[in-house]
N, C-alpha and C positions, 0 to 999 in steps of 0.2 A: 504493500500500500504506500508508502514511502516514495517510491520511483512513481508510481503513480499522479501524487498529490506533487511531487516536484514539476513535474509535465503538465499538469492543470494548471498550476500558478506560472510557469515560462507560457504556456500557453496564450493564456489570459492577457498577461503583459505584452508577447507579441503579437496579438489580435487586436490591438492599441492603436501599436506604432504607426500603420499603414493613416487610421484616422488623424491620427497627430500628424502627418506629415501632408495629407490633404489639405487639413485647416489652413497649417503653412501658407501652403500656395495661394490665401490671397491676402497675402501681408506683402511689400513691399521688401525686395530682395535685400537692401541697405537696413532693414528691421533684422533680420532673420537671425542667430545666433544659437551657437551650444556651448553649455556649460558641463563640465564638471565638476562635482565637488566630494571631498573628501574630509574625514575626520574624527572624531567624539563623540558620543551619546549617552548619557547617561539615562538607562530606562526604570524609573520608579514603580512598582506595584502595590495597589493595598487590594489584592484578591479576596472578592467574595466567595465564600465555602460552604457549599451544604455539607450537611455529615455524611461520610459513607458509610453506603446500604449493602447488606449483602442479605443473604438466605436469612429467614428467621433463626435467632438464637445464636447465629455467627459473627455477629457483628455488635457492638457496644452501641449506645448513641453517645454523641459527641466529640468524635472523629473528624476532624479536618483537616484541611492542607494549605497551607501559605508558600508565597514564594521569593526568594532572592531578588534583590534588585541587580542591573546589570550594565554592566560596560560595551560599548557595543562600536566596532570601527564601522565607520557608516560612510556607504561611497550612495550618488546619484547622477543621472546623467538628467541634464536639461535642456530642453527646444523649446527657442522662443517661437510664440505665432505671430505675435506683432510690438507695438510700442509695450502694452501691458499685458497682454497674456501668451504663460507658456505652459508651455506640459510636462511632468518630471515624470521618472521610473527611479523609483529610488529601492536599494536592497543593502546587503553587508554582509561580511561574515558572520555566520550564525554562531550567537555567543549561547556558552553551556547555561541551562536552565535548573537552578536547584529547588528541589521542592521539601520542605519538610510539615515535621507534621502540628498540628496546632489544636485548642480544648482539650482534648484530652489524652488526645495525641502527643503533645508537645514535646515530652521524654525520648520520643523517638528517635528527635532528631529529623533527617532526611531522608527521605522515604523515597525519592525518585530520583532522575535527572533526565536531562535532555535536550538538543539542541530545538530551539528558536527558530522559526522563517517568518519574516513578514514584509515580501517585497509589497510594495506599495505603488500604485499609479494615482497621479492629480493634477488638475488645474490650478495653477498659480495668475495672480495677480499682484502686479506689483502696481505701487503709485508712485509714479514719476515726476512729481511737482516738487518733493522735498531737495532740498539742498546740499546735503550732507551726505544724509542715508536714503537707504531705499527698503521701506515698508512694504512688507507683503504679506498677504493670504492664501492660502491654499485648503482645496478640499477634495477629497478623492476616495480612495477604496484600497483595502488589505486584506491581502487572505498569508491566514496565519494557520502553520501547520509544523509539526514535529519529526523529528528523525533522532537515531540513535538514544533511542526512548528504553529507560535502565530504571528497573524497582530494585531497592536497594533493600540488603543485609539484613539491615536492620527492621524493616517493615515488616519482610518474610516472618523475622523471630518473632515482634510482634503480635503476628496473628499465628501462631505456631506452625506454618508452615513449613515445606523444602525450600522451596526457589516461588518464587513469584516474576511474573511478565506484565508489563503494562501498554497498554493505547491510548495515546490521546486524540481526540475527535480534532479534524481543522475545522476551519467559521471563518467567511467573507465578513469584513465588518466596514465600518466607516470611519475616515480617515483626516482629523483636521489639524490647522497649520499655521499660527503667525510667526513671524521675525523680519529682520529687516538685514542688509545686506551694507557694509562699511565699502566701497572700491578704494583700492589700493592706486590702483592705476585704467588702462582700457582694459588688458586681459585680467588682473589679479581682483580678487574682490573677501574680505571676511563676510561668514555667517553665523548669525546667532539667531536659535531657532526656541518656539515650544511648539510642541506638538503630542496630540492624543489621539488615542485609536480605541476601537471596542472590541473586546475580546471574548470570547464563551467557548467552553469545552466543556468535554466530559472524559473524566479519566477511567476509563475502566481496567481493573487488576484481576486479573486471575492468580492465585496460589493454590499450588500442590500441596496436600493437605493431606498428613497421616488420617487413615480410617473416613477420610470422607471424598478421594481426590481433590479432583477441581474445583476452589471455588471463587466465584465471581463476585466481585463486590464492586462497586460505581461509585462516584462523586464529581454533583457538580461545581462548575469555576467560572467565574467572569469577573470581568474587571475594563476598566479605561486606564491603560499604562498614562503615565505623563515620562515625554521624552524633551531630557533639554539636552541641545547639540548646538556644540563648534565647528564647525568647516572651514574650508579655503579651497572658491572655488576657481574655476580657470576658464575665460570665456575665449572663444575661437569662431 
């Protein structure tokens, strides 16, 4: 599912680009421009947690899962369409995702891990009146999906399992954006960004369980990350 869910989200993003590059063409050529940019992100979480559920009598109530906040090197590629709007594809290296456990869980410790995806496509608008800097909005669409999805050690013992495997569900969400943009020069420019997105999954665990095999147990997760990012981008 993984190779799958990779290929839906290139998908999606490349099923874009042809429209973004239409729009283009009716902006005047001396408008037109791409940017690069690269840099920093720091991704805040305060995840909402239902308890997880399993089979009657298997599961405690008050079981939850919180998650690590995270560092994240964050590249994007940008096409202007005219004086104020352009289109971005923004992704990054998918930073490791810790999950642990929280109520009455908390003892546990970490109960998961996992890498992060959530490239992102949007509309930008910048306002070009300012003097200095350059103000912008943006709003668009994320689809956020996992790989190298690990239940951990500790969670197995926990629930007196062997080994435990986990999934987590991907979710398209929405995708928004202020900051403003310093120019160094024509091509160099600094960014300072905030930006939020909506997030919802569902993690479901299976563990191999003396005397009972298999068992399944779920809990849901949502959240609006807050992401503040540095850049420097490069316009050509």
């Amino acid at each position: 599912m993984q190779g799958k869910e990779l290929i839906a989200a290139i998908t999606a993003i490349g099923a874009a680009l042809p429209i973004a590059f239409s729009l283009s063409s009716t902006a005047h050529a001396d408008d037109l421009e791409n940017s690069i940019k690269v840099g920093y992100a720091k991704v805040k979480f305060s995840i909402k947690s239902g308890d997880l559920t399993g089979p009657p009598g298997t599961t405690p109530p008050g079981l939850g899962i919180g998650v690590r906040d995270l560092d994240v090197f964050a590249m994007s590629y940008e096409r202007r369409l005219s004086r104020n709007w352009a289109v971005q594809f923004q992704a990054g290296i998918p930073p490791a995702l810790t999950a642990f456990g929280t109520g009455k869980a908390r003892t546990v410790g970490t109960v998961a891990t996992a890498r992060i995806w959530f490239p992102t496509v949007m509309a930008l608008y910048t306002f070009t009146d300012f003097p200095v800097i350059r103000p912008y909005v943006g709003i668009g669409a994320t689809y956020t999906f996992f790989t190298n999805q690990k239940s951990s050690s500790a969670y197995t013992a926990a629930v007196q399992g062997l080994s435990s495997s986990i999934d987590l569900k991907s979710s398209w969400g929405p995708y928004a954006r202020i900051g403003f943009e310093y120019p160094i020069n024509k091509s160099w420019g600094i960014n300072m960004e905030y930006s939020t997105f909506r997030m919802k999954t569902v993690a479901t665990v299976v563990t191999q369980t003396p005397g009972f095999g298999a068992i399944s147990r779920r809990v849901g997760l949502k959240d609006s990350p807050r992401i503040f990012g540095l850049t420097v981008g490069y316009r050509f």
